[in-house]
C-alpha positions in Angstrom: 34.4 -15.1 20.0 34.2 -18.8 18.6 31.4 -20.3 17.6 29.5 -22.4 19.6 28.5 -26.3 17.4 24.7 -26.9 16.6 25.2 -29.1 14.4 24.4 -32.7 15.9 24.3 -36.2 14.0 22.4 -39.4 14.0 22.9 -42.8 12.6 20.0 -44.2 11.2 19.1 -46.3 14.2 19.4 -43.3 16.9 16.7 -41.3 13.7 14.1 -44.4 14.2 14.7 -44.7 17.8 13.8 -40.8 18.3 10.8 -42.1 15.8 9.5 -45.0 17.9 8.9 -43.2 20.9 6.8 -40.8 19.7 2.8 -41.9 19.7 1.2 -42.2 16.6 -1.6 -40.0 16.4 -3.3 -41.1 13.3 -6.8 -43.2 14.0 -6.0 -46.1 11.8 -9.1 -48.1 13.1 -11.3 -45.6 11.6 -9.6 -45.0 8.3 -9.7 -48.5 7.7 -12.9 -48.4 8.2 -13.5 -45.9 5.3 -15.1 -47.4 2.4 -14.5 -46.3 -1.2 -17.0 -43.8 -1.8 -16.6 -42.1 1.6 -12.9 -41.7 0.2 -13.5 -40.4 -3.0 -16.1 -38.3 -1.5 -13.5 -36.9 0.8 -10.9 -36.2 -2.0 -13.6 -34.6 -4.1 -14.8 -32.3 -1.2 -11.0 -31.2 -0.9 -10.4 -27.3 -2.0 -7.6 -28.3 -2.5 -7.2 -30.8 -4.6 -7.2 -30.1 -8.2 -10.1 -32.0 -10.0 -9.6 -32.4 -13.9 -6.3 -31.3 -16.3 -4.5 -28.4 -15.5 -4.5 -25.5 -17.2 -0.8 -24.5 -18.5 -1.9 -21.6 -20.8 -0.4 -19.2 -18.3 2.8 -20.9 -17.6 6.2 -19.0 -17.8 9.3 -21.4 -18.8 12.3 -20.3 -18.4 14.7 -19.0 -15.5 13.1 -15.7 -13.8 15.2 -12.4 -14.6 17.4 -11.2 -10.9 15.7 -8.7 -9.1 16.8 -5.1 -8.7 17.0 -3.7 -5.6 15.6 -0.3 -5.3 14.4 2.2 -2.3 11.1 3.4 -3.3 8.8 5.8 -1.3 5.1 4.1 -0.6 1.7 5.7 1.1 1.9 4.4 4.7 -1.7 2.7 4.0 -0.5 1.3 1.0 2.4 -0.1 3.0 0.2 -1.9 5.7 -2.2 -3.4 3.7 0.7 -5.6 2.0 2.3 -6.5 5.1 -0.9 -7.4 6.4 -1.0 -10.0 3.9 2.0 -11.9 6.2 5.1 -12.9 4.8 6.0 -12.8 1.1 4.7 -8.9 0.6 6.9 -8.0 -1.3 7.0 -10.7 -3.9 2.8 -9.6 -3.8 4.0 -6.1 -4.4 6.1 -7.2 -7.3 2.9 -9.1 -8.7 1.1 -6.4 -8.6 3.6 -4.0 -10.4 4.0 -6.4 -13.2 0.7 -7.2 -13.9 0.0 -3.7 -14.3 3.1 -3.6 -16.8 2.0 -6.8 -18.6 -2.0 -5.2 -19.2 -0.2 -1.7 -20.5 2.1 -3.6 -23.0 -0.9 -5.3 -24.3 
């Protein structure tokens, strides 16, 4: 059975054409209207952001080892309260694991 062609390109011109007819939905009038400290008010109210230096002390450098793949038996419960934390469970699960290996190496 052959395979049917996705793959579709655009110049540059047909790109901002596709661009321009889409409305812009930012309020310009109003953030223009901003003054200073309402901005920096809003960027220190952000959770977000990061205020200050970083702290590096926990960085890792270096390339992470491969991963082994493995079949391993886990409590149904277990199980479900990892996927309930959406996608990316298993990398939590692996997290998990090697924190408990890192605090008995100690």
């Amino acid at each position: 059975m052959p395979k049917k062609d996705t793959i579709v390109s655009y110049s540059i011109e047909e790109v901002r054409a596709m661009l321009s007819q889409e409305p812009d939905r930012t309020d310009w009038a109003k953030i223009n209207a901003r003054s200073e400290a309402e901005l920096e008010a809003s960027i220190l109210a952000d959770p977000d952001d990061v205020h200050g230096e970083l702290d590096w002390t926990n960085a890792v450098r270096g390339i992470p080892l491969p991963k082994e793949h493995i079949n391993l038996r886990v409590d149904h419960d277990v199980m479900q309260w990892f996927r309930s934390n959406g996608q990316g469970y298993q990398t939590l699960m692996n997290n998990v694991l090697r924190a408990y290996v890192e605090s008995r190496r100690g």
